[in-house]
N, C-alpha and C positions, 0 to 999 in steps of 0.2 A: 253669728249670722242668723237670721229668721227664720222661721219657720218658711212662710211664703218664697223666701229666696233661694232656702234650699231645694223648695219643690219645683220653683220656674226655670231654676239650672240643671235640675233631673230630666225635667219633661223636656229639656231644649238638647239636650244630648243624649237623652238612650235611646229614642226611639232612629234616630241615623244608627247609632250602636248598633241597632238590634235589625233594623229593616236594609242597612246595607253592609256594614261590618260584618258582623257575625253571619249573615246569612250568606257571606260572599260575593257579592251585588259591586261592592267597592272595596278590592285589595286592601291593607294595611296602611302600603306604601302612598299610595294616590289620596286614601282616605285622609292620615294625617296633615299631607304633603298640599293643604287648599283647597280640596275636595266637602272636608268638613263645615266650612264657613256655607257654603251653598245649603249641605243636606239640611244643616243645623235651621236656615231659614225657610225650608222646606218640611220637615219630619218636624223639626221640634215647633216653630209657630206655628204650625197646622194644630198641634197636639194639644201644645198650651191653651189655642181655640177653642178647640174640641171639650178641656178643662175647664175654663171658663165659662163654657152653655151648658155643661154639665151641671157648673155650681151654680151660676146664675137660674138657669130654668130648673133644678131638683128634679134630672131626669133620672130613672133608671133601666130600665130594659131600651127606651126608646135611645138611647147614645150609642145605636146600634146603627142608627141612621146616619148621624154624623162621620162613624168608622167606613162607613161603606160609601161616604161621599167623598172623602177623603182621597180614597184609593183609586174613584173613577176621576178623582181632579191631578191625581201624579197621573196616573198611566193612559188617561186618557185625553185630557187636555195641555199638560206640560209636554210629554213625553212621547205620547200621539202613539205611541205602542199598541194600541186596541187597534188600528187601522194602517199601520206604519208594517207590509209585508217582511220588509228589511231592517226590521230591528233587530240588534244584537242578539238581543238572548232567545228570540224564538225557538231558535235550531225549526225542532222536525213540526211544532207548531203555526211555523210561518205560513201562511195561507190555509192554515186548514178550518175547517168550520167555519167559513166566512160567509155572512149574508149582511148582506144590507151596507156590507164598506165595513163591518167590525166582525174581527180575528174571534168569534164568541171562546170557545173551551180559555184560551190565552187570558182575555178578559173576567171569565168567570174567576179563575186561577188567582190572577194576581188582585182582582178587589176582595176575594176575601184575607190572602195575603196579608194585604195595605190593611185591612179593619182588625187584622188580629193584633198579628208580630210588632206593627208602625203605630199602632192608637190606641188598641183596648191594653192587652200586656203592656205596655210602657205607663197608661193609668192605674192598670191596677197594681204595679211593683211600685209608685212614687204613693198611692194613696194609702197603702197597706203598710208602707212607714210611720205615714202620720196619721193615724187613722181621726186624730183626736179633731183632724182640720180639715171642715166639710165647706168652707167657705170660698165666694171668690179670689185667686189671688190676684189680678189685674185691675189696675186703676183705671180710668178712661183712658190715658198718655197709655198704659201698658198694653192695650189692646190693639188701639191705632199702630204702634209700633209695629206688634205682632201681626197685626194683618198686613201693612204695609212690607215688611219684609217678606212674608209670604206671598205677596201680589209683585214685588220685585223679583224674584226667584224665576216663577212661573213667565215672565212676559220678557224676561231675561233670556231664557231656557228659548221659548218658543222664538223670538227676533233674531239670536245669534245662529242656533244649530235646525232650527227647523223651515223657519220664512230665509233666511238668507243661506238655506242648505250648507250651512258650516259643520257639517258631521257625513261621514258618506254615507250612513244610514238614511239620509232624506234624498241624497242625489238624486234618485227615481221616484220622491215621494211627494204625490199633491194634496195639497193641505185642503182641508175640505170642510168650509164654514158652515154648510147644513149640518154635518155631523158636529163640528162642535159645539153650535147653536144649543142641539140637541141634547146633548153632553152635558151643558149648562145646565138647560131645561131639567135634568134627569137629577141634579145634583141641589138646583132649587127647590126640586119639589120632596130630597130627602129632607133638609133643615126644614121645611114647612111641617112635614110630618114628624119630624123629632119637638120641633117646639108644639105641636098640634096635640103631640099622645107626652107631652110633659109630667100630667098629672098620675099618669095610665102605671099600674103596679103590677106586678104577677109575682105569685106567692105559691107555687105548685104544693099539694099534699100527699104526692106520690112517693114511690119507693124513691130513699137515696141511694145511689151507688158509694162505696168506699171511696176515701181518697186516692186509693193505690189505683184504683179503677179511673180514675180523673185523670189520672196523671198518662196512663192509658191511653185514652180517648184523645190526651193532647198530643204526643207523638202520634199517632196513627192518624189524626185528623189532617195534622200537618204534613206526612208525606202521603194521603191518599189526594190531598189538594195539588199539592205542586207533580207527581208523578205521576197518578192517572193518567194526566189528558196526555203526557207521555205517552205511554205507555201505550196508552189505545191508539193514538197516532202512529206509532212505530208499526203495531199490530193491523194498519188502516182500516181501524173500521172506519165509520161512514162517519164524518163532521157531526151530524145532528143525531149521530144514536150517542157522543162522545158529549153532548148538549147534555142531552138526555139523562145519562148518568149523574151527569153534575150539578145537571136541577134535583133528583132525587136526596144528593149526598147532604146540597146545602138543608133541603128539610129534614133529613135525618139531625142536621147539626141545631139545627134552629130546633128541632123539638128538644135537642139534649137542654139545648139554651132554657127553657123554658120547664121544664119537666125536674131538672137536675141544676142547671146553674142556681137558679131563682126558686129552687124548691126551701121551703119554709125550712127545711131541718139544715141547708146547705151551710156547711161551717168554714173560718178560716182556712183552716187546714184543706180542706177541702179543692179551693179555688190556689192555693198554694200549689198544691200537688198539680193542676189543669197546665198553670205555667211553664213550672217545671218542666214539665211532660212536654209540651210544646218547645219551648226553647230545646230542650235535651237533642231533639234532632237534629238541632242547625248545628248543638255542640259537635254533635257526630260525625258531620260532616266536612267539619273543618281537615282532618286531617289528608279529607279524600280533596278539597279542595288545594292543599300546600302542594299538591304532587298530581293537583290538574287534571284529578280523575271521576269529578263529580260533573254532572248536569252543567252544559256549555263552561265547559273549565277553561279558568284563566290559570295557570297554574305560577302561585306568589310565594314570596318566605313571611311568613308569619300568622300564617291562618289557624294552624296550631297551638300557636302561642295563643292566639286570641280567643279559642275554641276549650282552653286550659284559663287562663283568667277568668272569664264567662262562669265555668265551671264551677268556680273557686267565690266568687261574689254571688255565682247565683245560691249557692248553700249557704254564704253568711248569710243574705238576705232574708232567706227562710228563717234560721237559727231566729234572727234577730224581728222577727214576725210571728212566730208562732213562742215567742220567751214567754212565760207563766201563763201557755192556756193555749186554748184554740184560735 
């Protein structure tokens, strides 16, 4: 098999792997069960996308733009969860922080979510295989595909469960074209600025942290995103002191981005350990998931099991990434 074909079958299935499997988002059961064919045209032709302008335009910091348009095009325009009170997984975030017709803490939440676990890690675990293959892998036919299936997904998603309230989550929900307009608009004008800052490099000459220290940063990054705005919610503070917080945290993140990711001494190993660390928690939580005890639990047989495989590929993966060197 190719090179090329092994990475366009990577990129078209870990990132559902990762963004609803493993995180618990999509049970085992449902996952397998037809569930997959949807995410797979969702998560993974988004991703291979995202791949594609990555290699086509030689971006690098700026494919930050794309991650984060990504996440406002699942949860914001597919899934309408940004504005949708009654969406499943809100719990105690359901109206809270809301200005303007959008759930902000909820939204901040899950688009860095969507740009992490859904688009950059699932890049960086297929390219860090092959590191030797910086090229595009889509043909002209391979791209229309992928966008097509993608654009099928989404207006599938929105006609069945959302315009023709086939989900009880929309029964009380009105759809609202100025915000999605908007939405668009917010999502056009990332890919403008990702092919805009194409050439744009950042090379920091700062202190590096260890990679134990990376690894660090990616669990705690991961449960300060999704638990926070919990947390302060439960605690009620106020909507926009819970804004507030979360604008801070993202520039804290964004300077590690830029200070420590992209810092000139930054090594494999390094960005190895960030992964890790990040996935490590959703490992963690699986088994609090089997037993229905995690964050709006569904409570399934097999999240264990999946949270233990994970575990098990995610250290070959390394092994077979950092073999004769950094």
């Amino acid at each position: 098999m190719k090179t090329e074909t092994k990475m366009i079958l990577l990129l078209l299935f870990l990132p559902p792997i990762l963004g609803e499997l493993l995180s618990g988002s999509t049970p085992p059961l449902p996952f397998f069960l037809g569930g997959i064919f949807f995410l797979v045209l969702l998560y993974g032709c988004g991703t291979v996308l995202i791949r594609e302008a990555k290699a086509r335009w030689g971006l690098q910091w700026s494919v930050l733009f794309l991650a984060i348009a990504y996440g406002i095009v699942e949860e914001g325009t597919m899934v309408q969860s940004f504005f949708n009170v009654d969406h499943v997984d809100l719990g105690v975030l359901s109206g809270y922080g809301m200005y303007f017709g959008v759930q902000w803490p909820w939204t901040i939440a899950l688009t860095v979510y969507h740009a992490t676990v859904s688009t950059l890690i699932p890049l960086v675990i297929v390219e860090y295989l092959w590191p030797e293959f910086k090229g595009p892998l889509l043909k002209r036919r391979g791209i229309i595909l992928c966008l097509t299936g993608y654009i099928f997904v989404i207006v599938f998603w929105l006609a069945v469960f959302v315009w023709a309230k086939g989900h009880p989550a929309f029964c009380n929900f009105q759809f609202s074209p100025l915000l999605n307009v908007v939405t668009l608009g917010v999502v056009a004008l990332l890919i403008w600025l990702a092919h805009t800052y194409r050439k744009s490099r950042v090379s920091a000459k700062t202190h590096l942290l260890s990679p134990f220290k990376f690894g660090v940063v990616g669990f705690w990054a991961m449960f300060i995103n999704l638990f926070l705005p919990n947390i302060l919610a439960e605690m009620q503070v106020s909507g926009t002191t819970t804004i507030f917080v979360q604008v801070i945290w993202i520039v804290v993140l964004l300077s590690f981005a830029y200070f420590q990711i992209y810092n000139e001494k930054t090594t494999k190993r390094h960005i190895v350990s960030l992964v890790i660390g990040s996935l490590l928690f959703f490992i963690m939580l699986t088994p609090l998931h089997e037993f229905g005890m995690a964050e709006n639990p569904d409570p399934t047989g097999g999240m264990a099991v999946v949270g233990f495989i994970a575990l098990i590929l995610l250290f070959i993966w390394r092994r077979k990434v950092l073999k004769g060197g950094q």
